[in-house]
C-alpha positions in Angstrom: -28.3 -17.1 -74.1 -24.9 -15.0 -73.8 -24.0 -12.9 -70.6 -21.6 -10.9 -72.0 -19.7 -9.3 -74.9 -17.1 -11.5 -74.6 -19.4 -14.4 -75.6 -20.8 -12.6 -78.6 -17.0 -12.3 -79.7 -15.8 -15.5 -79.6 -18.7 -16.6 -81.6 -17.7 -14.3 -84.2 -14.4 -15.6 -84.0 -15.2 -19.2 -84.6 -17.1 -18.2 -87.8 -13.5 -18.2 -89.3 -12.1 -21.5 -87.7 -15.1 -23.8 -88.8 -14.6 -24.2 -92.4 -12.8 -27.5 -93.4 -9.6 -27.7 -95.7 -10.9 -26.7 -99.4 -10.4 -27.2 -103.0 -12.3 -24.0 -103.8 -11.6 -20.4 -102.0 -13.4 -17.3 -102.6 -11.1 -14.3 -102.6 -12.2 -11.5 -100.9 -13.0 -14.5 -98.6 -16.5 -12.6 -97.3 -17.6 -13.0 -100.8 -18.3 -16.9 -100.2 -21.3 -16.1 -98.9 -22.2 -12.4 -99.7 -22.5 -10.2 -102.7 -19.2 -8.4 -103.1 -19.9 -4.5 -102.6 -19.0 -3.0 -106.0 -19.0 -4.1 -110.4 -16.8 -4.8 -112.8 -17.7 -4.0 -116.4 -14.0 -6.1 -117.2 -13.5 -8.0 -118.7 -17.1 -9.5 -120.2 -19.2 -6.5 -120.4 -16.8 -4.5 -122.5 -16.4 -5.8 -126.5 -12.6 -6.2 -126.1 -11.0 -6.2 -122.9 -7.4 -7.3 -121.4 -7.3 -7.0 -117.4 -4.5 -7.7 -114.7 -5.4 -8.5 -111.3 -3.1 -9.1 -108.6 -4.3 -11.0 -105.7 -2.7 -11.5 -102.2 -1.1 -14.3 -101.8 -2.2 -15.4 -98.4 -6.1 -15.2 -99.4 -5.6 -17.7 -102.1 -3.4 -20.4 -100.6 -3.8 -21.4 -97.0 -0.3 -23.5 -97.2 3.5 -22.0 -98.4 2.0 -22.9 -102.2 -1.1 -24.0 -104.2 -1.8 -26.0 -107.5 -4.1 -23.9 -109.3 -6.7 -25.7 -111.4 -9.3 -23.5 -112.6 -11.4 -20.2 -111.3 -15.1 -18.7 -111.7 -16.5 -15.1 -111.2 -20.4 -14.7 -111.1 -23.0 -12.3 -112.4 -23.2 -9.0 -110.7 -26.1 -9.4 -108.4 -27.0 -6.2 -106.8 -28.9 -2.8 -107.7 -30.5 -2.2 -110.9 -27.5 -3.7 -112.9 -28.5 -7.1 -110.6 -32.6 -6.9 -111.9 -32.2 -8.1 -115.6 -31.2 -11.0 -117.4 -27.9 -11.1 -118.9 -27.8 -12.2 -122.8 -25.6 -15.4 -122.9 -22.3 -14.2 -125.1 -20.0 -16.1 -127.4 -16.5 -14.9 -127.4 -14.0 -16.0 -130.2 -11.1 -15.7 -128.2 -10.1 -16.1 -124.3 -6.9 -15.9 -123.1 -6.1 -16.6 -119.2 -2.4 -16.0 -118.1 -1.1 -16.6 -114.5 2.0 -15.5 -113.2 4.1 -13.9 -110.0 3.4 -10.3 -109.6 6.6 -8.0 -109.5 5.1 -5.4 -107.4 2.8 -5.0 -104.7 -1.2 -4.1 -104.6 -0.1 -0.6 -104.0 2.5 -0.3 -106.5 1.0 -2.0 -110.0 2.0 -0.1 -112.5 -0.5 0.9 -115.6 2.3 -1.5 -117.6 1.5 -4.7 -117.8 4.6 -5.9 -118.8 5.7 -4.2 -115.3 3.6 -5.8 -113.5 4.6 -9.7 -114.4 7.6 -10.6 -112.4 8.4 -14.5 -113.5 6.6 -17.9 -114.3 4.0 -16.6 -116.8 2.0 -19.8 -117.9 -0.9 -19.8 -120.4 -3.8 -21.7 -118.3 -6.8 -21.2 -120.7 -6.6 -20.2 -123.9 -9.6 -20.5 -126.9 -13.5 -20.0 -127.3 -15.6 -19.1 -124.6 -19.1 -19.5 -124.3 -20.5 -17.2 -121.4 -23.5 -18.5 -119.9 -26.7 -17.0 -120.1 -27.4 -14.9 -117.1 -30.9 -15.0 -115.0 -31.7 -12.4 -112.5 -31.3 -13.8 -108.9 -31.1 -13.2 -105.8 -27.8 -11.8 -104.5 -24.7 -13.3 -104.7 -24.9 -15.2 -107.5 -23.7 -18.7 -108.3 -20.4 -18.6 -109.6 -21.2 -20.0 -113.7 -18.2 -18.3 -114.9 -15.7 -20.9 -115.2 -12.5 -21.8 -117.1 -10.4 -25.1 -116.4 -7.1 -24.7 -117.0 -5.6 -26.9 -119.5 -2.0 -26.7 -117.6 -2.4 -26.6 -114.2 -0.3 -23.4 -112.5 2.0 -24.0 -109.6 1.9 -21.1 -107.3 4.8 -20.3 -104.4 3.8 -17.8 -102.0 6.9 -16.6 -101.1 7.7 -15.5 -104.7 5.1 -13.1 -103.9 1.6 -12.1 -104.8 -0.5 -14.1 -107.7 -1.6 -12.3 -110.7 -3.9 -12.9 -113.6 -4.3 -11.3 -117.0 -7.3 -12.2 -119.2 -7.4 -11.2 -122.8 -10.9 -10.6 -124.6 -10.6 -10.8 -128.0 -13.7 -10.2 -130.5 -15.2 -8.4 -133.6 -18.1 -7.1 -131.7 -18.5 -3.4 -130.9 -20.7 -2.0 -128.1 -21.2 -3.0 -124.8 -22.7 -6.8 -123.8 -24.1 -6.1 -120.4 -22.0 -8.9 -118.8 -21.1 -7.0 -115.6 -19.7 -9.2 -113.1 -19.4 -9.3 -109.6 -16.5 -6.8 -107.7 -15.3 -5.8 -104.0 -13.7 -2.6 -102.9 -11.6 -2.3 -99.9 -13.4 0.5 -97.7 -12.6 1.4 -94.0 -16.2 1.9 -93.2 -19.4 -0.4 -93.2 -22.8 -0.6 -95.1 -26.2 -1.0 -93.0 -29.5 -1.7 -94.1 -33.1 -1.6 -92.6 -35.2 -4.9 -93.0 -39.0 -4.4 -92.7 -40.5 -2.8 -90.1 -41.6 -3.4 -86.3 -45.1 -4.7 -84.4 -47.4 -2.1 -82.6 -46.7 -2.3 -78.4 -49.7 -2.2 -76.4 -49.2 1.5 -76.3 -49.8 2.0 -79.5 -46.2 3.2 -80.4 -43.4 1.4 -82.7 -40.5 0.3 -81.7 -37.5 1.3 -83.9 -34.0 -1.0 -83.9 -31.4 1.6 -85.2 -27.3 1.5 -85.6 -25.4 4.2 -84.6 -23.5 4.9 -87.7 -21.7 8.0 -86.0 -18.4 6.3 -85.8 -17.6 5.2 -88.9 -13.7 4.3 -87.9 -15.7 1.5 -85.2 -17.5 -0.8 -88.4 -14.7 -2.8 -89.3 -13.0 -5.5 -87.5 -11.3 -4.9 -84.0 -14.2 -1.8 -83.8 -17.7 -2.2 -82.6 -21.6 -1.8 -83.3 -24.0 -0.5 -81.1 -27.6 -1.2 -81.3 -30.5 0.8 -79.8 -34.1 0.3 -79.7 -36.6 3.6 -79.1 -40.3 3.9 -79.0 -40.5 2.3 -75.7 -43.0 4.5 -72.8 -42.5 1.6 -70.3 -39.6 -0.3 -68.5 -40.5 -3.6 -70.8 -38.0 -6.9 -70.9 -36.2 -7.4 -74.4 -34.3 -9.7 -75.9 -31.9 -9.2 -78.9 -30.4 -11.2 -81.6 -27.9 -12.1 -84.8 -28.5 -14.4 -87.4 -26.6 -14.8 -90.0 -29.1 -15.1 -93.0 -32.4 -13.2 -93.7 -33.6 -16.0 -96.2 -33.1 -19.2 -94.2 -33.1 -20.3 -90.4 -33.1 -24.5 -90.4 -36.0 -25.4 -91.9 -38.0 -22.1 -91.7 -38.2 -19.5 -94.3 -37.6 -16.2 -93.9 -39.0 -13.4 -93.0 -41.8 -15.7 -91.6 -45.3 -14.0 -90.5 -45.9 -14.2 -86.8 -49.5 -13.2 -87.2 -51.2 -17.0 -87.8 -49.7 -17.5 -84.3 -51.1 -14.2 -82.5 -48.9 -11.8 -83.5 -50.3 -10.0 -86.3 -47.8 -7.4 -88.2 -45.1 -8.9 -86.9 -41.7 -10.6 -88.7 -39.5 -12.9 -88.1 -36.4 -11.3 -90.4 -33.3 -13.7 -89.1 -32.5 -16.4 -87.4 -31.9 -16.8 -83.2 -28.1 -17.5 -84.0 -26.3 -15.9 -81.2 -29.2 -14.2 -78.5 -29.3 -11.9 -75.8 -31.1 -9.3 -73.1 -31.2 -6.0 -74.3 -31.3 -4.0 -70.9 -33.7 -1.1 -70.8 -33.1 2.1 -68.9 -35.3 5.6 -68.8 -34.1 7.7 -71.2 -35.7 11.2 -70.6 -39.7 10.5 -70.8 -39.3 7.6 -72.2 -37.0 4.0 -72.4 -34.2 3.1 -74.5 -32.6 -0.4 -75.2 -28.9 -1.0 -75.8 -26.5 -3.5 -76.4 -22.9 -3.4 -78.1 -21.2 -5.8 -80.5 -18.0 -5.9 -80.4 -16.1 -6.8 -83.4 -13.2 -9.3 -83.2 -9.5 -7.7 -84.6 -9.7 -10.6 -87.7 -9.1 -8.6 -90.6 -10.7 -11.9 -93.1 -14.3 -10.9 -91.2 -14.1 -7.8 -93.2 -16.7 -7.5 -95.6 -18.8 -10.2 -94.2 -22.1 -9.3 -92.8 -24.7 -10.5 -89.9 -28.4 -9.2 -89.0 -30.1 -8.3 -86.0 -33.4 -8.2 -84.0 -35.4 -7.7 -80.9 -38.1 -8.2 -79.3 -39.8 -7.0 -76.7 -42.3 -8.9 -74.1 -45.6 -7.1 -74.1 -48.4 -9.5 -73.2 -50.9 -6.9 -73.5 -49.7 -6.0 -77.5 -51.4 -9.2 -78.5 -52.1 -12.8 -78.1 -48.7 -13.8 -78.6 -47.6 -11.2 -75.7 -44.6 -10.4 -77.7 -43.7 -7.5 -80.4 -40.3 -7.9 -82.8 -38.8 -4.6 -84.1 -37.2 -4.5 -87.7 -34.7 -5.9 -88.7 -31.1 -4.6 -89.5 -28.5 -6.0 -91.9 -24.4 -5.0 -90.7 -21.8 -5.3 -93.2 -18.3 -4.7 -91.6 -15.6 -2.7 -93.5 -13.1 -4.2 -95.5 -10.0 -2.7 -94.1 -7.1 -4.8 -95.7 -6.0 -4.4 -99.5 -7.0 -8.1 -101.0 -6.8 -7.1 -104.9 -6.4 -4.5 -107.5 -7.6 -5.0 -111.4 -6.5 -2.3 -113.9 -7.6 -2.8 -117.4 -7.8 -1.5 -120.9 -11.0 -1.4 -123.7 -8.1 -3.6 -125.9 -6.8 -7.2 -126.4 -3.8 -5.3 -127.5 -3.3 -2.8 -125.1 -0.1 -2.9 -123.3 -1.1 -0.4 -120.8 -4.1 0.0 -118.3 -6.5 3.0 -118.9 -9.1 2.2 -116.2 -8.9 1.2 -112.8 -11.2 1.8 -109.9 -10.1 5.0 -107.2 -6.5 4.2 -105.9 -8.0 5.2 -102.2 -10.0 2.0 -102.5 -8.0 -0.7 -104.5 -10.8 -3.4 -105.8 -11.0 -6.3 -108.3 -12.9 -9.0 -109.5 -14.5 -11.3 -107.0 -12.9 -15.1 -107.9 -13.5 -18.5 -107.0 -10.1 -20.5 -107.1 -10.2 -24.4 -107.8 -7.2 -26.6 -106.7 -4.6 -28.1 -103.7 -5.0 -24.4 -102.0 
């Protein structure tokens, strides 16, 4: 059990220090493990496409350079574009080019050609058969995938990696074949799970997220919880977990009720826990507790969940009542990539790109000596 803030950090922080050396690396790195937090209709879902992307540097090789040896994306996952089945799709012609970018996130120009700065190198370059797409749950694997036929040398300090992919095809229309994005944004996303047992009172407890300060939900800010509903001075406990599906070998949420605590839910694991002091507030009682956030820009985007509980042996047999649950995804305040494309395999200049504000690009897994 922590005793303090401090403790909470420095669990955070050690999120980012536990992952062994790697042959694959997810860029925006949050999007290992989550859903990235917007789509991309290029380059599959439109009939012919060329994109560029240029990717940081520093998020794709961990050492001075990297041998690059394949990548992946993955479905889009989320919303209503997430529900459906994606057609599998044939396309005559793919070509995959990697090269040093000549300019910066915030200065890619609209021309390609502008964009390219030296050591251009075809990787992939012929038929592509994308996969048939199931609906699943979010993120989705990443089935995407193209080995390079020449492996690409990268050197950091030549500056930032790009890609260009090249769609070429008879087809008209629109395939469907969105896949999965991320934006940078200086504020987080927050989501409800479920909702809360009855207290012997007869009232509901509510867990809420003060989502007032929106400059606080990225890294280096802070969260605060609160729990309401309470008429009496009862002890709590809080937690994070960091999944809502999985905790060991139990699956979540899991039903507390066969054990004496009917309409209650387990929603995520007891990763990191706590006491959640209660004071009067007004007429009634009020819980609290603050997270703060560790200044590691790579935890932006990634996400955690939280719940309490509060002991009540008169609410039932169990004595206990759990709130809902809350899912916190932190703000991505860093640039990581930006994608400008065209609805052309000829097109020599970019028509579409996402809001300049909020640079984004194609979630990728990279395969090599990173």
């Amino acid at each position: 059990m922590f005793k303090s803030s401090t403790f909470v950090a420095a669990a955070f922080c050690n999120l980012t220090l536990i992952a062994p050396a790697q042959q694959l690396r997810v860029v925006p790195p949050s999007a290992a493990v989550r859903e990235g937090n917007t789509l991309y209709n290029a380059p599959f879902h439109l009939a012919q496409c060329r994109l560029q992307q240029i990717t940081k540097g520093d998020l794709v090789a961990t050492r001075p350079s990297a041998l690059l040896r394949g990548l992946a994306m993955r479905r889009e996952a989320d919303g209503a574009t997430g529900s459906y089945a994606i057609p599998a799709r044939s396309i005559p012609r793919v070509t995959l080019t990697l090269a040093v970018a000549a300019t910066t996130i915030a200065s890619m120009s609209q021309d390609f050609a502008a964009n390219i700065k030296s050591g251009a190198t075809i990787v992939y370059d012929g038929k592509t058969d994308l996969p048939f797409q199931p609906a699943v749950p979010k993120p989705a694997p990443f089935n995407i995938r193209f080995a390079f036929t020449r492996p690409y040398f990268y050197n950091k300090a030549d500056g930032d990696l790009l890609f260009d992919i090249v769609c070429t095809d008879t087809v008209t229309g629109y395939s469907g074949y969105w896949v999965d994005g991320c934006e940078t944004r200086p504020y987080g996303a927050f989501w409800m799970l479920g909702t809360s047992g009855r207290l012997s009172s007869g009232r509901y407890p509510t867990l809420s997220l003060d989502t007032t300060q929106s400059s606080q939900q990225v890294p280096g800010g802070s969260l605060t919880y609160a729990v309401t509903g309470l008429t009496a001075q009862l002890p709590a406990l809080w937690w994070i977990g960091f999944s809502s599906r999985q905790w060991g070998a139990l699956s979540l949420p899991f039903d507390l009720g066969p054990l004496g605590a009917p309409g209650n839910s387990l929603r995520t694991g007891l990763d990191i826990l706590g006491v959640l002091p209660v004071r009067a507030s007004g007429s009634t009682f009020r819980g609290e507790a603050v997270l703060p956030l560790p200044k590691d820009p790579l935890l932006g985007g990634s996400g955690h969940y939280v719940q309490a509980m509060i002991l009540d042996p008169a609410a039932n047999a169990l004595g206990i009542v759990l709130t809902n649950g809350f899912e916190s995804e932190l703000g991505i305040p860093y640039d990581f990539a930006l994608g400008k494309w065209a609805n052309s395999s000829t097109a020599t200049r970019a028509t579409s790109y996402h809001l300049p504000s909020r640079p984004s690009g194609v979630v990728i897994e990279w395969d090599g000596v990173l």
